[in-house]
N, C-alpha and C positions, 0 to 999 in steps of 0.2 A: 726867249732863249730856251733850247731846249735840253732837257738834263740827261745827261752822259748815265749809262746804264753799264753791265759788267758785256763784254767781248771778248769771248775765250778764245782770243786769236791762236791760239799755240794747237787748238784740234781743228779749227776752223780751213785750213790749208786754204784762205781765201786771197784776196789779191790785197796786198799791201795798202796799209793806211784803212782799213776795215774800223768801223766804228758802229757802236749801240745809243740807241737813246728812250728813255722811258717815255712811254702818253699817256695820259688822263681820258677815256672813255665817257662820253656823255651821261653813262650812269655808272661813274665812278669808279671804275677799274685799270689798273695800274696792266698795262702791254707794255711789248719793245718791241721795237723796229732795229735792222742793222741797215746798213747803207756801205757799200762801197761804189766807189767812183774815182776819177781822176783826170788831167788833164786832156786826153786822149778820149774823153766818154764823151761827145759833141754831137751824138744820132739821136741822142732821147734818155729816156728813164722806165726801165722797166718793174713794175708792181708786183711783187714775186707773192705770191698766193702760196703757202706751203699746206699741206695736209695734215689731217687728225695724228695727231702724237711728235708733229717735225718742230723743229726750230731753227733759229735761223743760222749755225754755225752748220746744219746738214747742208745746206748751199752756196758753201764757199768755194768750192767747184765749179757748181753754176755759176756763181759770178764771175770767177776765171775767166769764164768761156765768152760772157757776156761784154764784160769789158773791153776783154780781146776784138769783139766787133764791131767796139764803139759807144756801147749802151750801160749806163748806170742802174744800179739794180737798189732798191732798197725790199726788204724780209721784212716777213711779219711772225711777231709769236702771239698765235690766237688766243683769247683768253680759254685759261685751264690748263695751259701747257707750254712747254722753253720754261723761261724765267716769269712770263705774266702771271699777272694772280691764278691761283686756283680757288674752286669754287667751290671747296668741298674739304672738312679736316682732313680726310684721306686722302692726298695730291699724288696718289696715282690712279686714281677715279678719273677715266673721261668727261666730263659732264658739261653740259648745257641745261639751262632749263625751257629758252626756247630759240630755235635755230637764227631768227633774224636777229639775234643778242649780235651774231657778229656783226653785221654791218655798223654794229655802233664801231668795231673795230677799225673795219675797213676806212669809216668816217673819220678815226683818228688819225688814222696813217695818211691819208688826202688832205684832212687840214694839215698834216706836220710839211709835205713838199714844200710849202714856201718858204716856211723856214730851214729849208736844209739847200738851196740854190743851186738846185740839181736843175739836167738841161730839160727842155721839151722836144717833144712833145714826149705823153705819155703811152706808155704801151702794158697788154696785163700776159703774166704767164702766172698758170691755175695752176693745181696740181690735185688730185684725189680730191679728200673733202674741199680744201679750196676751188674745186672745177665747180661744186655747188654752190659754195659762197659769192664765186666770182661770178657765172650765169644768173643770179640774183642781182649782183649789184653791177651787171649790163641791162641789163633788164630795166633797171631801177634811175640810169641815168651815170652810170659810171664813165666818166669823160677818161675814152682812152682810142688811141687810134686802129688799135689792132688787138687781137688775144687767142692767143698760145693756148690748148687744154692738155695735160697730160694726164690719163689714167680718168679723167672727172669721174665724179662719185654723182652721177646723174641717175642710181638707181644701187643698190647696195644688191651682190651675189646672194640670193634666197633661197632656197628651194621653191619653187611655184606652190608645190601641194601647203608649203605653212606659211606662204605670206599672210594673208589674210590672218590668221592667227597670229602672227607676230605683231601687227598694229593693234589688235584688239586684243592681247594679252599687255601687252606695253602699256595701255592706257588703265587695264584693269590695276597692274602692278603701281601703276601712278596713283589711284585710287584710293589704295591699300596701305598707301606709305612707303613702299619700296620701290619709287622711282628713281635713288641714289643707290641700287645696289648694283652692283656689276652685272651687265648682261648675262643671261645664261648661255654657254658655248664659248664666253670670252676667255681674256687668257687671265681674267681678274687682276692681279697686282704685278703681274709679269709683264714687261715689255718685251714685246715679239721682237723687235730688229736686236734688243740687246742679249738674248737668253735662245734662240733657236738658230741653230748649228746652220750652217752654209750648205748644207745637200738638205733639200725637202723646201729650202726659203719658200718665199710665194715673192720675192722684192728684186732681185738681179741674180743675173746670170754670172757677172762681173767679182771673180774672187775678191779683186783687189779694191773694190768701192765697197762689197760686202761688209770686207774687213775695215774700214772705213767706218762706218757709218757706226759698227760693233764698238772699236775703238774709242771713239768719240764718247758713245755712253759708259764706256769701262769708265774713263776719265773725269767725266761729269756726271754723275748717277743724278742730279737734281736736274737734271732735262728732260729724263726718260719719264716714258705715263704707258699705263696697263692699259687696260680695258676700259669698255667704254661701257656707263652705266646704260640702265633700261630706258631712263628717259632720252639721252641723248639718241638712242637707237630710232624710238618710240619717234622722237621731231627729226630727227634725220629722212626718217622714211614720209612724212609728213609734208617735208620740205621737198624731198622727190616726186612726190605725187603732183603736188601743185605745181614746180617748175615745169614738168611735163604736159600740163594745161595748157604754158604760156606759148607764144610766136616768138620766135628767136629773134636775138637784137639784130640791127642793121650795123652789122660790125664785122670786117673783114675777118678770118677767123679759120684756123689750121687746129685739129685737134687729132694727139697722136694716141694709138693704142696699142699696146704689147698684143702680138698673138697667142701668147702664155699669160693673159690676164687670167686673175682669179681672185680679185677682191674686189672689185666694183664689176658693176652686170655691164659688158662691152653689146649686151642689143641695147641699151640705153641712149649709149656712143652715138651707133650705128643711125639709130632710129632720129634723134636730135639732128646729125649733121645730114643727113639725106632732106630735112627741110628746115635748114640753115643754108639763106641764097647766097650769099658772101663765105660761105664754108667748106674746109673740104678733110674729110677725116684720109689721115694716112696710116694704114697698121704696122707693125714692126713683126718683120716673122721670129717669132723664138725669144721675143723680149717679155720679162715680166712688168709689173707694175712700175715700178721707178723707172721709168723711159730715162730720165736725167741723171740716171746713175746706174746706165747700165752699161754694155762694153764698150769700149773706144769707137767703134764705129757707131753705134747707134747713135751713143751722146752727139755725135760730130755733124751725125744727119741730124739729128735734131735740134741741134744752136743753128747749125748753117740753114735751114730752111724756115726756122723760126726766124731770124734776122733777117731773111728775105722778104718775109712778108712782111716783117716792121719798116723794111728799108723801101718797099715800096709806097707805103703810106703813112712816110713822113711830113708828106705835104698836104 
């Protein structure tokens, strides 16, 4: 039986009967998961993969949407941030110590579906850093029929002339002892979606998911996370290089990209799904980052053509 976690349905704006539950990570780390579904959700279960800094009440929206077409959605809050452990006295430090820590994650949220008697088959939608996460654990053997990318973080926006310097500074700084300090350039203890005004965002175009999203951390300030320290940067980019090594999975697979991206490097995108033989990248002109919370018509294109391709490979 798995144990009931806190669910801030009251900012959540998600679909009724919305529910948390805590898991045990194979080395020992306390995550949540939410879950909504209902009698109506008979097409499958979708593995919602959220991004560096998200938790799982930012996608009570998307589950709306997703319900709406049939599909059960269970969230993840990665460890370091939502309500999961953090990993560091200062819990609004980004941190990892090393990148495939998540799939211990991801492992927990796979063993908890059986206990939660959600429908099959399964299906994954990525988002940002979880498009990294999630391309690792298809890669890896992740039993799912289809998957969704939005924005993936298959390569972090750098300057060309200081990459190279940025991984070889990152590891000097690991060295040193100050691998838990907050990236240089980051916003340090500030959260970007909570604290930077609606004109200049880098996240939607959409005033009223803006506001949203704003909201939500006015509300709960224990969900919001700063900056991401040096080492998480440090295996981040570590984790890019060698996914970009790998042959893409044998998995049907639609990945969408704002044409106002500017937080993850969109030739990454480009470059991935042009050999990806089951894939096909769709750009969105004028959307930023958060494709799933951006204006009315974007979102609509993008549940409706994301549930297409689940709906074709349910069998």
């Amino acid at each position: 039986m798995l144990d009931r976690a806190p669910y801030f349905a009251d900012i959540a704006d998600g679909p009724e009967g919305g529910a948390a539950y805590w898991l045990t990570t194979r080395d020992g780390l306390r995550i949540r998961i939410g879950v909504w579904t209902s009698d109506a959700a008979t097409k499958g279960t979708v593995l919602l993969f959220p991004g560096r800094t998200e938790y799982i009440e930012k996608y009570g929206p998307a589950a709306v949407d997703l319900l709406a077409r049939g599909y059960a959605v269970v969230a993840v809050d990665w460890r370091g941030q939502g309500l999961a452990d953090r990993l560091l006295d200062d819990p609004q430090r980004g941190h990892v110590d090393h990148f495939h820590d998540y799939q211990h994650d991801v492992a927990a949220m796979v063993a908890a579906l059986d206990q939660l008697s959600l429908p099959g088959p399964h299906f994954l939608i990525a988002h940002s850093m979880g498009g990294c996460i999630g391309l690792r654990s298809l890669i890896e053997g992740l039993d799912v029929r289809a998957a969704v990318f939005s924005a993936p973080m298959w390569d972090i926006r750098i300057f060309p002339l200081i990459r190279p310097f940025a991984r070889v500074l990152g590891w000097q700084f690991r060295c040193l002892g100050f691998g838990r300090s907050y990236a240089p350039g980051s916003t340090g203890r500030r959260s970007y979606a909570a604290t930077q005004p609606f004109k200049g965002n880098a996240l939607s175009t959409d005033h009223e998911m803006y506001a949203h999203m704003q909201n939500q951390l006015k509300a709960r300030p224990e969900l919001a996370l700063g900056g991401p320290t040096v080492t998480w940067v440090h295996e981040a980019l570590r984790e890019c290089v060698a996914l970009s090594a790998l042959p893409s999975p044998d998995c049907p697979t639609l990945t969408f990209l704002g044409g106002a991206e500017n937080i993850v490097c969109s030739v990454a995108s480009r470059d991935r799904m042009n050999r990806w033989p089951r894939g096909q990248l769709i750009e969105l002109p004028g959307a930023r980052h958060e494709v799933m919370m951006e204006t009315p018509q974007t979102r609509a294109r993008f549940f409706d053509e994301t549930c297409a391709l689940f709906d074709a490979n349910r069998d």
